[in-house]
ZAMARGU-4260 file (C-alpha; in steps of 0.2 Angstrom, whole numbers, plus 5000, padded with zeros to 4 digits):
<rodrens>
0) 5840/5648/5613 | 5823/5639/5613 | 5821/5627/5598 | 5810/5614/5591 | 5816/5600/5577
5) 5808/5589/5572 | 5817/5574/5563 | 5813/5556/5555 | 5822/5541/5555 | 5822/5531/5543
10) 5832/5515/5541 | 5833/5511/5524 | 5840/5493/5528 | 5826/5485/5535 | 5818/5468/5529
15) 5801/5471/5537 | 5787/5482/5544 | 5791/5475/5562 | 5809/5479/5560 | 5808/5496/5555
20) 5796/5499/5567 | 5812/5491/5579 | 5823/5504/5574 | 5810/5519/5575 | 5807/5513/5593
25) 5827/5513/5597 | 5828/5531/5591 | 5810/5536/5602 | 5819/5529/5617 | 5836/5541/5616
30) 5823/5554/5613 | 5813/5550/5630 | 5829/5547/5641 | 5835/5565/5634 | 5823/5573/5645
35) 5815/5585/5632 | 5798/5587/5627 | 5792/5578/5613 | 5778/5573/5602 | 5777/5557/5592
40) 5769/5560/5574 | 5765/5545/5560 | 5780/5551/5552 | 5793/5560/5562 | 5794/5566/5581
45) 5795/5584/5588 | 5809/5589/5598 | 5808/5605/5612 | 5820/5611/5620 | 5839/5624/5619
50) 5846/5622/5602 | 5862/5613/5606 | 5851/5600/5616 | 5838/5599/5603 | 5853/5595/5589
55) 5863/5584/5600 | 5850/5572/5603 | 5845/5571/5585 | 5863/5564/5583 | 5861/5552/5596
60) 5844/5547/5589 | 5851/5545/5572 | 5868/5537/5579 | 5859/5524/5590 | 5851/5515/5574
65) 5865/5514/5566 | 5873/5505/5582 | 5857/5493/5582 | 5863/5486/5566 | 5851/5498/5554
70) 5864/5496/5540 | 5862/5513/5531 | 5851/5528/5538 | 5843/5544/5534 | 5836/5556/5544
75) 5828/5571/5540 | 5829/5586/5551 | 5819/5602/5551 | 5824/5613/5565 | 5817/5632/5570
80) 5825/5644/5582 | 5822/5660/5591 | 5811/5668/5604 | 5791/5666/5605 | 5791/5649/5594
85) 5777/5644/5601 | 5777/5624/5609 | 5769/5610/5598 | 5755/5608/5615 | 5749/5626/5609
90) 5750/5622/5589 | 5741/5607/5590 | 5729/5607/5605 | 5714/5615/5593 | 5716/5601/5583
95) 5715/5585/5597
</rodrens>
């Protein structure tokens, strides 16, 4: 079923801005090898794609700045379902 979630990572472990922005990155990069579409935002990336895609690589997102050392994380998840969603492209092009 067509998706979009959107999620932010946060490490709450990290000694400096250049580090938090390490562990943001790490999580982007699982994002881009998974294939989807996404969009990057100031404070959390969209996600398009089938549901159980869309969710497993939130995990993987999540899980893979934990691995990097991150300590403690929180990530929070918004995620919408169903048919005629509409894609981020379309929500936000009046606004570029």
């Amino acid at each position: 079923m067509k998706s979009a979630l959107s999620i932010q990572v946060l490490p709450l472990a990290a000694a400096n801005k250049e580090e938090l922005y390490a562990y943001v990155d790490r999580a982007i990069e699982i994002i881009d090898k998974s294939g989807l579409s996404y969009t990057v935002g100031a404070f959390e990336t969209t996600i398009e794609g089938e549901l159980d895609e869309v969710w497993q690589t939130a995990y993987q997102a999540h899980k893979a700045v934990l691995e990097a050392g991150a300590g403690k994380v929180i990530s929070y998840i918004k995620l919408a379902s169903g048919e005629d969603l509409g894609s981020t492209e379309e929500k936000l092009t009046k606004y570029r």
